[in-house]
N, C-alpha and C positions, 0 to 999 in steps of 0.2 A: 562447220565443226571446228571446234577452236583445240588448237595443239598446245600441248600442255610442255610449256617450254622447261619449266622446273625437273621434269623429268627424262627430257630430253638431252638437258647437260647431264642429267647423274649417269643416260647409259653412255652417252660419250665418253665419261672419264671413265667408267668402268673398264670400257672396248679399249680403252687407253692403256690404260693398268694391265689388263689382261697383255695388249702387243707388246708393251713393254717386258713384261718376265717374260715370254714366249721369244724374243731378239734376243734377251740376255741369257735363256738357257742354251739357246742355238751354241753362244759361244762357250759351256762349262763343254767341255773336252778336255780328256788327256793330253797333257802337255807332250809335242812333238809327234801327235796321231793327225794323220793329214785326215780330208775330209773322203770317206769310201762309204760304198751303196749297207756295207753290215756295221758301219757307226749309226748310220741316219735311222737305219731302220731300228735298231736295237741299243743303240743311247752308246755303243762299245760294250757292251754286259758289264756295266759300269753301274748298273741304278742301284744307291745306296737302300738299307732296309724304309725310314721316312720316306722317304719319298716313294720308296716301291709300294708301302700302304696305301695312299693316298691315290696310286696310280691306278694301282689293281683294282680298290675298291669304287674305281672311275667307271672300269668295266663297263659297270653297270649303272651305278648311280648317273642317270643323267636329265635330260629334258623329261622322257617318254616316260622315264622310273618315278618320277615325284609329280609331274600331273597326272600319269595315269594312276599312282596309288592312291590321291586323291580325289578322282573323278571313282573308284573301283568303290572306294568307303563310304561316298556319296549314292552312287547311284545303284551300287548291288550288295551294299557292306563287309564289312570287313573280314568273313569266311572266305569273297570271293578277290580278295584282293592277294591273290596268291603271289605276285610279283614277288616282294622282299624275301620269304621263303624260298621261292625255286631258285631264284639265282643265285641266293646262298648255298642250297647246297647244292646247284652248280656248280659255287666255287669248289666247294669244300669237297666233291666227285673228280673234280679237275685235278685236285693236287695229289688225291689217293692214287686215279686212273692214267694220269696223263705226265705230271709237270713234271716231275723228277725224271721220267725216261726221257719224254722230248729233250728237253733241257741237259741232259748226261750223253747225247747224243750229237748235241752241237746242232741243232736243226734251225732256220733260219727262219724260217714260216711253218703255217700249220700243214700246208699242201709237201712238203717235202718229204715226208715218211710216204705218203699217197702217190708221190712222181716216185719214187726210188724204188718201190715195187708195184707198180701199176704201168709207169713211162711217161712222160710228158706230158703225149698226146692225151692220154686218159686225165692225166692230172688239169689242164684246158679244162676238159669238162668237166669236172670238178670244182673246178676254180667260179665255174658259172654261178651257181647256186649260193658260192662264199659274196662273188660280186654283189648280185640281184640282192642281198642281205642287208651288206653292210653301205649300196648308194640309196639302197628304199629307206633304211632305218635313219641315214642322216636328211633324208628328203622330208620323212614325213615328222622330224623333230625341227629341222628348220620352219616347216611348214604352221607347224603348231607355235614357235615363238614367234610368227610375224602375227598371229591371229592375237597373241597374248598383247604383243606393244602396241597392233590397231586397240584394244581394249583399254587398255590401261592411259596409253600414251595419247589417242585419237591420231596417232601416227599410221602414214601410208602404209601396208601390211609387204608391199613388193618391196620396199624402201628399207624397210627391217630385216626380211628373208635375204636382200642383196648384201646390207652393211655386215650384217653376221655370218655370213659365208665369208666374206672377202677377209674378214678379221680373221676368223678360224684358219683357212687357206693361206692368209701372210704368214705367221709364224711355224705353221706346219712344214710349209714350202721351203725353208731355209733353215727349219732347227729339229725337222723329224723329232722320232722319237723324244728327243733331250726336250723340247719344246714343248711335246705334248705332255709329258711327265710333270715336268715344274708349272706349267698354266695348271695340270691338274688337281696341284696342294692349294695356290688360290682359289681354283675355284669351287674344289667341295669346301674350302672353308667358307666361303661367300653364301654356299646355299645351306648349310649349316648355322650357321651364326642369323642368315636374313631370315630364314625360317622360324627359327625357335623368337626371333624380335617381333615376329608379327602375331605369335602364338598368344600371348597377354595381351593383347588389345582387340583383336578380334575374339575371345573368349568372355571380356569384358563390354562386348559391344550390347546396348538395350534390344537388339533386335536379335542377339542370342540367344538358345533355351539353354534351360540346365543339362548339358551333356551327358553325365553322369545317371541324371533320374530317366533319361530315354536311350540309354543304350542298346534298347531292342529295337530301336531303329536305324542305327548303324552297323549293328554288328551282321544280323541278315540271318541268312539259311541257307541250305542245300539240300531242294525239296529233293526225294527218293527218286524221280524218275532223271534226273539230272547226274547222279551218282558218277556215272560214265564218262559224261562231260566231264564232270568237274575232276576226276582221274587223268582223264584226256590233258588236260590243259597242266596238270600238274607234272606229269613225266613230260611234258613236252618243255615246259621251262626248266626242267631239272637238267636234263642229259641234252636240252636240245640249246641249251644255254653255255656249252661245251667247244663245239666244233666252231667259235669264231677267231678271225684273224685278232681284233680287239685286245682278246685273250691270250692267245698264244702270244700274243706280239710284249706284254708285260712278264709272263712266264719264260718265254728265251731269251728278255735282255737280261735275267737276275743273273749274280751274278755265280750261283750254284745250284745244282737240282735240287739239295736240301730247301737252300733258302725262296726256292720257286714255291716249295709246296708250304712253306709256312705260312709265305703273303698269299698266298689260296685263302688259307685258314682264316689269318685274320680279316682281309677283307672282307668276307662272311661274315665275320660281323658286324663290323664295319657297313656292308650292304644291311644290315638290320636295323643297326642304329641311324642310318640316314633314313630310314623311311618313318623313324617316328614321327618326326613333325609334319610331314605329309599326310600319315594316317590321321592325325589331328587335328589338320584343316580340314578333312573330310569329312570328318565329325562334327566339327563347328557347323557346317556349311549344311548339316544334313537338320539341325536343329535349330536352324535361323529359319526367322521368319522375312522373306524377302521385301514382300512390299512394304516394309518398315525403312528399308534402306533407300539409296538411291539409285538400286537398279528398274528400269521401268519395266515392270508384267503386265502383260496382255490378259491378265487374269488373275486370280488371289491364289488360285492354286496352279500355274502354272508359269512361273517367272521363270523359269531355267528348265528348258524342253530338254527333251531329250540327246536332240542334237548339240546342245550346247554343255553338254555337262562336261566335256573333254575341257571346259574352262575355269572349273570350278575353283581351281587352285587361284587364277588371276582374278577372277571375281570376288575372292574371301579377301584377297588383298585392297586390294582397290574399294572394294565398298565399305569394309569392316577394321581398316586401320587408318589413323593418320597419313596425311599423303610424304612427309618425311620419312615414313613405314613402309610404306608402300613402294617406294622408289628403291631401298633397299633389298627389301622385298625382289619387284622387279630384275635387280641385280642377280640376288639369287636364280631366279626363272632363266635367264641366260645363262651365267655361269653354266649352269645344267645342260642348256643346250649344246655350249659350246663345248664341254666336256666330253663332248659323245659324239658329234659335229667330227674333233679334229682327231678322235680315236679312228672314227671309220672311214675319213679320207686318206688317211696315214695307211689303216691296214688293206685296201681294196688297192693300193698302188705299190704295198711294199709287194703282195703277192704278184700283181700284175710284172712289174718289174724285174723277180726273181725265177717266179714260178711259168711265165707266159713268153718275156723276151729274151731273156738269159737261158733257158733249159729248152726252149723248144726253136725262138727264131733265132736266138745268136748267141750259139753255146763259146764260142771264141770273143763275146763282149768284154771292153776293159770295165774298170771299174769306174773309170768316169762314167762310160757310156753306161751303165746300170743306174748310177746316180742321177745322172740328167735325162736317163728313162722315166725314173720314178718320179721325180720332179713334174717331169709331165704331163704324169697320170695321174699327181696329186690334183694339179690345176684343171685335170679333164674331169674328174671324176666328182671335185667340189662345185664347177662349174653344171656337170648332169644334175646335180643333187639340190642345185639351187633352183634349175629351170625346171626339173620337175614337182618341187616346192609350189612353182607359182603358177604350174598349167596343170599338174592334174589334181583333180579334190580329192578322192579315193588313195592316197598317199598309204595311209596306214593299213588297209587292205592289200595292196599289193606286198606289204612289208610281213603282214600275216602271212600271205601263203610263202612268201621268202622263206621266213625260220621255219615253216614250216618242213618244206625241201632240205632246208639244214638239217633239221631232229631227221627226216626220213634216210636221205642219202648220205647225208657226211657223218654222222655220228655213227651208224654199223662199221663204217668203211675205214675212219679211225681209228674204230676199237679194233678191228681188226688185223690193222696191218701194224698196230701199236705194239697189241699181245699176242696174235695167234697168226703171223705173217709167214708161217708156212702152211697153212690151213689153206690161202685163199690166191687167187691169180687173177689175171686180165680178162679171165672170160666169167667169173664173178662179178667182179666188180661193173664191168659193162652191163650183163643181167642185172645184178641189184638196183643201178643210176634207172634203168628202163623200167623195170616192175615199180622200183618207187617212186617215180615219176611221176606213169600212168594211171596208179592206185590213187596219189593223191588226188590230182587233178580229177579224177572221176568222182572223189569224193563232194565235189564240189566246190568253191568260195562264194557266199552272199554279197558279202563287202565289194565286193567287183566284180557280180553278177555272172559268175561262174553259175551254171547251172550242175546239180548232182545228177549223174548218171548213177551213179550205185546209192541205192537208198537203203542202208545199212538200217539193222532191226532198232525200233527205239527212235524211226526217222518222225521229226516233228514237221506236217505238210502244211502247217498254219504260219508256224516259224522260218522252217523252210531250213533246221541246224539238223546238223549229226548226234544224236545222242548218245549213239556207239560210241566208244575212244578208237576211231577211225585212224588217226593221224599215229599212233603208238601200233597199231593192226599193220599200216602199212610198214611202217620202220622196220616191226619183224620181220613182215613179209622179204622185205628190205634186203636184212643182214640172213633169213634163209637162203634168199637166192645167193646171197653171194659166197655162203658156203658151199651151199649145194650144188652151184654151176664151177664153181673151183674143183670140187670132189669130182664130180662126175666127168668132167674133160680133162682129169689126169690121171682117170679111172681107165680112159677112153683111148687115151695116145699112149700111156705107159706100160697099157694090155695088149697094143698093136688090133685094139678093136677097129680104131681110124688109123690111117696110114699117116706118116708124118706130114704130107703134103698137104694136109688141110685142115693142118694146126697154124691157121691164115694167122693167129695173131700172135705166132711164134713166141710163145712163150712155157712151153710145155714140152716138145719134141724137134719141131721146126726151126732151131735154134739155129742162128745165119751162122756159113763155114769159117769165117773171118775172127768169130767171136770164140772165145773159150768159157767152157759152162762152167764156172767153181761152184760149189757148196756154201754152204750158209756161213755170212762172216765170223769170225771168233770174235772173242771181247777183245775190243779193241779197233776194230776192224768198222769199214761201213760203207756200203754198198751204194752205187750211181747207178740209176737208170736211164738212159736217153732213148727216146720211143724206146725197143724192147731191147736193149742192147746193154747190159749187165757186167760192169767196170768196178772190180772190186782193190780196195787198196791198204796196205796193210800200216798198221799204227807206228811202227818202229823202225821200217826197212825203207831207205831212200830209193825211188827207183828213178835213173837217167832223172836225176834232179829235183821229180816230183817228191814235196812232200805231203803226208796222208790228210786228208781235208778234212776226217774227223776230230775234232778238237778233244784234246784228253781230259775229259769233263765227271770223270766216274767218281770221283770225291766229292767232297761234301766241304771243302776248302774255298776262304775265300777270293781265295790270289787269283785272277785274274788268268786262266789260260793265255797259254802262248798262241797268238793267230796262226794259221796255218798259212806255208809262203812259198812263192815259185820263182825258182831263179830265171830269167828273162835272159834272151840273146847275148844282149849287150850285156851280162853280167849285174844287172841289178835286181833287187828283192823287192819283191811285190806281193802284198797281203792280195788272200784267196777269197770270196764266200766257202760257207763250207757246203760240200756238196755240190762244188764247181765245176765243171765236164773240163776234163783235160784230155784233147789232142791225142793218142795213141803216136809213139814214134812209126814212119813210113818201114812196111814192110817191102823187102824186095825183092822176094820168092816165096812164094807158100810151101814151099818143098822144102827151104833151110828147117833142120832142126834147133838152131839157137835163137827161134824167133821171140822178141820179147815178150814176156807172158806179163798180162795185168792182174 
């Protein structure tokens, strides 16, 4: 097999070009802001409007978004290529329901509203489901570019999954957030620009049909007994395209809750207009006639099976354009990947590092030690995502039921503790993680041979899918339990139904003696949970030095909050996270009346 060395320099200098802006955004920082674990992770709430578009609209725009809306228009047409829709108005649900409160509240990750009334320990588990998310979805998109540059390239496909992780992983690794922002405006411009160049010459190709006069071959259907499904899958991208770190992580670096919800807005569209040219090669690709070209078929009517149609984007390239097109092209395909690559390694270790070793093993961590936490987790978590790139084939299957567990467990759990976070407690939330766990999984996965235990009405035993909108039944089920076990266990302990001794998860009655119970914070105000221990601090009032770690974020201004900061032994000032657990001063009698109160 001969390696196509023409192309082998262009992704080299591309992976070049990309490390390159990725080291130089490392260094755009405020002048005289040393390096801390809430710069890297959130850029300083520093990302200008440019580049916050570009960012946001990363989200999503990536590998899996532009080959799979081109395999979706290809091989189910274009009714079924729901993608560019849901995650639009995913954005566009994000900025109404989410951006401007997170964001006005100073929150550092998406798990932090979830730790602050839930506790730690619950937010751990929580945290699971965001992991499993965001290392499957960078596995199974690296997975899919090595497949494209053995295609394209006749290049080694472990060769490619390794160069491209290690590329994504250097500048993530030393310029967080700053880094992954600015490689983001190269690179949707890369798959923009490469896209629409390859769109005239493969439209123009002799072995294309007239797109236009067979439309009803790409566009498709949505026969009546599928109605469910195709619902199914549509709430599931919508609200279940929500609950990711990815996301949050560009909505709490902006630089106001205003300005969070606007780049919501436009990236929505932005998310639409990038999937033009994708839907377009999948059209091309649906009205070509293959064994015209130079792909070999085993058959006249059977050149691109089934199995192969997740390639259809690197195939319209490669056979239907010049190969000076095609190498751009190419470019584009990366860029994509890589865009989505160092989103998700970024966001599964800023959480790990805030939400996992800072809140629950080392609430007394400096800010270095958060930093060179995270650092570490970047490299462990692109390192998992590489290797299971290259050892398991069912990639995108495991990544299915991931978001799936996301739309079921995190998004009730969200919304609830977002807007109605005196509705709901630790013994919901627990109930909800379990019933919609066990709902899904019972529901079955094909893709990685999960078998279905519950065969919901409308079950196809040929196909062997849900036709029920199963995965949306659970969610509710989901966010009832976790009203309904909130309500009823403070129905329980507040009636003296249960005695306090076996409110085991003391958050209701069983409230430890050491602690002081307060009321719900005022404006201004913002509440620390560590496991169940409820540390509230006030906006204006200095107490023995601490000051309040929620950041005065309630306007819509674009100046830059003041960090929140703690004077140190030795007399020096040190920036906080926000939502940092601070030490309580040593009490020395529980009998004194002047004990300090938090």
């Amino acid at each position: 097999m001969t390696i196509n060395i023409g192309g082998i320099i262009a992704i080299v200098v591309f992976y070049l070009v990309i490390l390159f802006v990725g080291i130089w955004a490392a260094k755009k920082k405020p002048e005289g802001v040393e390096d801390d674990a809430d710069d890297v992770m959130l850029a300083g709430r520093s990302i200008g409007v440019f580049v916050g578009i570009f960012t946001m609209t990363a989200t999503w725009v990536g590998g899996g978004y532009i080959n799979g809306t081109a395999e979706a228009v290809y091989d189910t047409g274009l009714v079924w290529c729901q993608a560019p829709f849901g995650y639009a108005m995913s954005l566009i649900f994000g900025g109404v329901l989410f951006a401007n409160k997170m964001r006005s509240q100073g929150y550092v990750t998406m798990l932090d509203p979830l730790q602050d009334k839930f506790g730690s320990r619950m937010g751990g588990l929580l945290f699971l489901p965001a992991l499993c998310g965001e290392v499957f979805w960078s596995a199974a998109i690296l997975g899919a570019l090595g497949a494209t540059l053995s295609v394209i390239l006749n290049m080694d496909t472990q060769l490619a999954v390794i160069l491209s992780a290690v590329i994504a992983v250097a500048y993530t690794l030393f310029g967080g957030l700053y880094a992954v922002a600015y490689t983001d405006v190269v690179q949707l411009g890369c798959i923009f620009i490469g896209l629409w160049l390859c769109i005239p010459f493969a439209w123009n190709h002799p072995a294309v049909g007239d797109v236009m006069q067979m439309e009803h071959d790409w566009i498709g259907e949505v026969p009546k007994e599928q109605y469910g499904l195709y619902a199914d899958y549509c709430l599931l991208l919508v609200f279940g395209g929500i609950p990711w770190q990815v996301y949050f992580q560009r909505v709490l670096s902006s630089k106001s809750g205003h300005k969070a919800q606007v780049l919501s807005y436009v990236a929505a569209f932005g998310c639409l207009i990038m999937a033009v040219p994708p839907v377009i090669i999948g059209a091309i690709a649906k009205v070509t006639t293959w064994n015209m070209t130079g792909l070999e078929c085993e058959a006249v009517d059977t050149c691109i099976s089934s199995n192969h149609t997740s390639m259809i984007l690197p195939l319209v390239i490669q056979h239907l354009t010049p190969s000076f097109v095609s190498f751009v092209g190419l470019g584009a395909i990366s860029a994509a990947v890589m865009s989505s690559a160092d989103s998700s390694v970024l966001s599964a270790a800023s959480m790990f590092a805030r939400n996992i070793w800072k809140l629950i093993f080392r609430q007394n961590a400096s800010e270095s030690e958060v930093l060179w936490v995270m650092r570490f987790a970047i490299f462990v978590v692109g390192a998992l995502a590489t290797t299971l790139a290259l050892t398991i084939p069912s990639i995108y299957g495991l990544w299915y039921l991931s978001s799936d567990l996301v739309y079921v467990i995190l998004f009730p759990q969200l919304l609830m503790v977002v807007h109605f976070k005196n509705h709901c407690n630790l013994y919901g939330s627990l109930g909800a993680y379990i019933i919609g766990l066990f709902v899904r999984l019972l529901g079955g996965e094909s893709m990685i041979g999960i078998p279905a235990i519950i065969k919901y009405p409308w079950y196809d035993e040929e196909t062997e899918v849900q036709l029920f909108p199963f995965r949306t039944f659970a969610m509710i089920l989901s966010a009832s339990a976790l009203l309904g076990f909130s309500m009823l266990s403070k129905y329980l302990f507040e009636n003296d139904i249960l005695a306090p001794k076996y409110d085991f998860l003391r958050c209701v009655t069983n409230i430890p003696d050491d602690v002081q119970r307060v009321g719900e914070p005022q404006e201004g105000e913002m509440s620390v949970m560590a496991c169940h221990t409820v540390v509230k601090y006030n906006a204006t009032d200095e107490m023995n030095g601490r000051v309040n770690p929620a950041l005065n974020l309630g306007s819509d201004s674009d100046e830059e909050p003041t960090p929140p900061t703690t004077t140190t032994a030795d007399g020096k000032v040190k920036k906080r996270l926000v939502g940092e657990i601070i030490s309580p001063p040593p009490i020395t009698s529980p009998k004194k009346q002047d004990q300090t109160k938090l």
